[in-house]
N, C-alpha and C positions, 0 to 999 in steps of 0.2 A: 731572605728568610729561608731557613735549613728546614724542610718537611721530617720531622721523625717516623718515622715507619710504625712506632707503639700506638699512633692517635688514633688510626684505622684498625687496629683490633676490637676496640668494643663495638664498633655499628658493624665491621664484618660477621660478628658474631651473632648480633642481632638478627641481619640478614639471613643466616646461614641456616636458621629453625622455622624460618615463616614462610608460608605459603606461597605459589608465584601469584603473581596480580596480573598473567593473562594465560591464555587458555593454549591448547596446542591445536589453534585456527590451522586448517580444515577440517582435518583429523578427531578434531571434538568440536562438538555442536554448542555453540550459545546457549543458555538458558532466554525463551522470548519475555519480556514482562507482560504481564497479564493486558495491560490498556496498550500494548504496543497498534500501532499504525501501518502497516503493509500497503498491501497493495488496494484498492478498489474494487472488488467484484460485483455486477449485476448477477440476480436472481433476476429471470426473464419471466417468469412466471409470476410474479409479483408486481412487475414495475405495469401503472395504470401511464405513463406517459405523462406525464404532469407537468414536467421539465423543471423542478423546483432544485434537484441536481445542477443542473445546466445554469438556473441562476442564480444562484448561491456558491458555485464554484470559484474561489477569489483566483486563480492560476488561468481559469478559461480551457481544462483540459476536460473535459468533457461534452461532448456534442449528439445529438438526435437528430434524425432526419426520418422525413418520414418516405419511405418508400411504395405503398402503395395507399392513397388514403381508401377504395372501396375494400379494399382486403385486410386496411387496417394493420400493413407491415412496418415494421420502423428497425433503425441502423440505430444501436447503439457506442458509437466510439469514444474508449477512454484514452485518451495519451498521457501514458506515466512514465513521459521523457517533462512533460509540463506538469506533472501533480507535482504538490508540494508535501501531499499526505496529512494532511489536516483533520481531514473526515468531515469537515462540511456537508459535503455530499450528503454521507452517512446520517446524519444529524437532517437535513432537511427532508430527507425521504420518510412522504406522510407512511408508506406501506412497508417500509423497511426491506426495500428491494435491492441497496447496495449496502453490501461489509464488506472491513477490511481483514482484506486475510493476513495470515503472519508469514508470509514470505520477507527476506531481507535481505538477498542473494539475487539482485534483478539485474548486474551489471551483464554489458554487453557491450558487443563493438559496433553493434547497428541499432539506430534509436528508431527504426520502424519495428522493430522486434519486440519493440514497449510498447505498440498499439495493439489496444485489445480489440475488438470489436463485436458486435452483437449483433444477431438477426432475428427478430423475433417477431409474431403477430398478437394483435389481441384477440382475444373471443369476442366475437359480435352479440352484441344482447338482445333476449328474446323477442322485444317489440322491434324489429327491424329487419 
């Protein structure tokens, strides 16, 4: 079967007036959608420790520990080399102490560099 060279002039032509369908990545930024998923950030000022983050996490990438319990310090670490970015997290937090940011540019060569972590205390309440 002999290809004629005329068949491809009509969809070249087609082609030739419509927009490109990608962008000039890196050089121009994405447009983020609105419900997009990023990353995981704690608000340390907000989280009462409740661990309802911790259980509800279907990936297992977020862990508490508590560091001092009279001074009421606590380690908050996310590994977002294990999120799956679901928002879970976000969703079970009664005080609404992690959002996802809209970063989407997390790659790296070292996956410790994806562990966030957090130090924070709570405020001791007045009967104590």
């Amino acid at each position: 079967m002999k290809l004629k060279p005329g068949m491809f002039i009509p969809e070249l032509l087609k082609h030739l007036f419509r927009r490109p369908s990608t962008v000039n990545y890196p050089f121009e930024k994405l447009i983020i959608p609105k419900d997009f998923r990023g990353t995981p950030i704690l608000k340390t000022e907000l989280c009462i420790v409740c661990r309802a983050c911790v259980r509800d996490c279907p990936a297992v990438a977020i862990e508490i520990e508590t560091l001092s319990e009279e001074e009421k310090k606590y380690k908050m670490t996310i590994h977002n080399d294990r999120c799956i970015h679901c928002a879970q997290c976000v969703e079970s937090c009664p005080t609404k102490a992690l959002y996802m940011d809209d970063s989407y540019e997390v790659a790296t060569d070292n996956r410790w560099k994806l562990k966030f972590e957090y130090v924070y205390s709570r405020p001791k309440k007045a009967n104590q």
